[in-house]
C-alpha positions in Angstrom: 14.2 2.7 -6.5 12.2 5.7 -7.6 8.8 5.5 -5.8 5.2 6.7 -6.8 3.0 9.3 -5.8 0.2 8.4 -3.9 -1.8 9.3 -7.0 -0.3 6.7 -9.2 -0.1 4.5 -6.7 -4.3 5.0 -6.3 -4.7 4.5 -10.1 -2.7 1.3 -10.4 -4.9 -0.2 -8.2 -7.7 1.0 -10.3 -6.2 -0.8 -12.8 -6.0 -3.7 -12.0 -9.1 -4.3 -10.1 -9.0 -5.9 -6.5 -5.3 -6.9 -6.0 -5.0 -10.3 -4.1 -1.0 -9.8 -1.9 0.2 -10.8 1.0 1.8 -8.6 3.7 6.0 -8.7 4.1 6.4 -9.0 8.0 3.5 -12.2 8.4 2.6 -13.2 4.7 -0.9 -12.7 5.3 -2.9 -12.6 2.3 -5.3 -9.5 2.2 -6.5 -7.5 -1.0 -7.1 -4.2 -1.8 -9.4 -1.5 -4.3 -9.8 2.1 -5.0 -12.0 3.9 -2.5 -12.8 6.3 -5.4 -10.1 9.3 -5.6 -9.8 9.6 -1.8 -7.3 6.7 -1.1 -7.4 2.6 -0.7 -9.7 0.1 1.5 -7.7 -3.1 2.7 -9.7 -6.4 3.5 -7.6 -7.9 5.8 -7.5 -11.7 6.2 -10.0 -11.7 8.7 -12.3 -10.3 6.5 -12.1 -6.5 8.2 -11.9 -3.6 5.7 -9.5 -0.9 6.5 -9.1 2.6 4.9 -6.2 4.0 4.0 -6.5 7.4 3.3 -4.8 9.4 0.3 -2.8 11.6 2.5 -1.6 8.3 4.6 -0.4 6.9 1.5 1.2 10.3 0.6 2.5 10.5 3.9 4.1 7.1 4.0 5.6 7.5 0.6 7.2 10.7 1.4 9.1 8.5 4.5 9.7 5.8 2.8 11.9 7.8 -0.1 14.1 8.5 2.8 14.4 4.6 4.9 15.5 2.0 3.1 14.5 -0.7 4.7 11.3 -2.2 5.1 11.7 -2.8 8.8 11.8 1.2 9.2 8.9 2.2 6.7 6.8 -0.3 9.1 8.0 1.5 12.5 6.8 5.0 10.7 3.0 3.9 9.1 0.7 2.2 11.1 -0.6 0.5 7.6 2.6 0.1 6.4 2.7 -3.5 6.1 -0.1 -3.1 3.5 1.6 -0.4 1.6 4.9 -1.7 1.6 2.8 -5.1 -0.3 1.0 -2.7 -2.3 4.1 -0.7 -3.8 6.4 -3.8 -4.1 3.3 -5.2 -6.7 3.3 -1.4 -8.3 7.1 -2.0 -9.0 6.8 -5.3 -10.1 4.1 -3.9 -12.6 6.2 -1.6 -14.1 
């Protein structure tokens, strides 16, 4: 699995809009935009926004190309179960 930057993974969701995905460890449905070029906001499913900054996302892709299993990308990133949702739906885009 070769993994995007934090850029692409940014522009993808550009793409596409507000992406509607559930999270891996609770299938909770939240979706998620573009906050401009400076990262991702998350709206949980409770309605709460969350931002997840570019350097986060950076930051958790940089761990992630070393762990290869989900359960140890979500002990690293405290949004993690977000961005795990969010780069499994890049993949499957590609």
């Amino acid at each position: 699995m070769i993994l995007p930057d934090a850029q692409q993974l940014v522009e993808f969701v550009r793409r596409t809009g507000s992406v509607q995905l559930n999270t891996p460890s609770r299938n909770l449905p939240f979706s998620v935009q573009a906050a401009g070029q400076h990262g991702l906001v998350v709206m949980n499913s409770k309605g709460n926004a969350r931002n997840i900054s570019l350097a986060e996302v950076e930051n958790f892709l940089v761990l992630s190309s070393d762990v290869r299993h989900d359960r140890e990308r979500r002990k690293r990133s405290f949004n993690s179960s977000y961005l795990i949702a969010i780069v499994n739906a890049y993949e499957n885009h590609s």
